[in-house]
N, C-alpha and C positions, 0 to 999 in steps of 0.2 A: 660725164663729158663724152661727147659722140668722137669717136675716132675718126680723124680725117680719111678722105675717098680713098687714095694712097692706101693707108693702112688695113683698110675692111677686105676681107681673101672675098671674092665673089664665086657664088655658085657656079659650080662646073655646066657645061652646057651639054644635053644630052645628043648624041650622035643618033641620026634616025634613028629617033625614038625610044634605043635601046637604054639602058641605066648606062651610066657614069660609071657606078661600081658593082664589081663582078662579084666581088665577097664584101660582108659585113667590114670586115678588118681596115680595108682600103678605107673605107670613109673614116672609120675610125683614128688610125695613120693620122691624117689629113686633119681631124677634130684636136686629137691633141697634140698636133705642132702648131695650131693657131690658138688652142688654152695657152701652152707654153710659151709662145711667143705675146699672147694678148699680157700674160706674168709677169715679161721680162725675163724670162731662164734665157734666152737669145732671143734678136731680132729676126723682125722677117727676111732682111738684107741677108743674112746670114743664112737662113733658112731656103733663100732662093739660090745665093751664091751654092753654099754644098749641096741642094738639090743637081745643080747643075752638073756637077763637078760629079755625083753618082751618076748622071745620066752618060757621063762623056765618058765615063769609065766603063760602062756597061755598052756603050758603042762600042770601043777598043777592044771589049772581051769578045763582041762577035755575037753579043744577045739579040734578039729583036724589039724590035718598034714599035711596040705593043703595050696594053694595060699591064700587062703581068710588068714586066720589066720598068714601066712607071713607079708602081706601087713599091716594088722590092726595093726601087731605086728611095723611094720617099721612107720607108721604114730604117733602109740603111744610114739615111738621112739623120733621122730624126734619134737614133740609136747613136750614131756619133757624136751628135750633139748633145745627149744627155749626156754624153759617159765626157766630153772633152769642156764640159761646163762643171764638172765632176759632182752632178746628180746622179749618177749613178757610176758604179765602178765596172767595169769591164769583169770582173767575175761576180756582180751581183744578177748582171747580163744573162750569164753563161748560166747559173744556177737557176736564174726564172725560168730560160728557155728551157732545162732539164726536166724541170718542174712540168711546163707547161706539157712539153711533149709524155712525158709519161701518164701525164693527167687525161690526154684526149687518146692517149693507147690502152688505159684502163677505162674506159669511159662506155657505156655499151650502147649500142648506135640510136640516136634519135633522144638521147641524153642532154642535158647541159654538162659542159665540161667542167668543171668546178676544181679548185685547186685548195689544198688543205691551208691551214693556218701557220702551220711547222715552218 
């Protein structure tokens, strides 16, 4: 069954010309809060509300109006939300990122960054 107009995220629109996204990751961000919410883990309602709520936060902090603080804004997002639907636990969080960062600090440049199985 096709999901109503309402509910389909629409392609972002490219600004002269240039990408939508700056890094790989940002689109990524953006793919899997719309699996997860296409799931059920949380609505899009939900997903637009704390989106928002990152954004106004990161106004208050004094950050800029820019992609970068979009996307930080959408992954913080989407990291709240898993951890506060309790798919994931706030130190299963803490230990991927540990993971991941030493993974692309061992990694030698022009690599795929790869993460062990452990």
């Amino acid at each position: 069954m096709a999901q109503p107009e309402s509910e389909v995220l629409k392609p972002l629109a490219r600004l002269d010309g240039d990408p939508v996204f700056d890094e790989p990751w940002q689109a990524e961000v953006l793919a899997m809060a719309d699996r997860l919410a296409a799931s059920g883990v949380f609505t899009r309602d939900l997903w637009s509300e704390t989106l928002g709520e990152e954004l106004m936060r990161a106004e208050r902090d004094g950050k800029p109006d820019d992609v970068t603080t979009y996307y930080e804004a959408a992954l913080k997002t989407l990291e709240r939300l898993l951890e506060d639907s309790g798919h994931v636990t706030p130190s299963a969080r803490a230990e991927r990122r540990e993971a991941w960062e030493h993974a692309y600090r061992t990694t030698p440049h022009g690599k795929p960054v790869l993460l062990s199985r452990d």
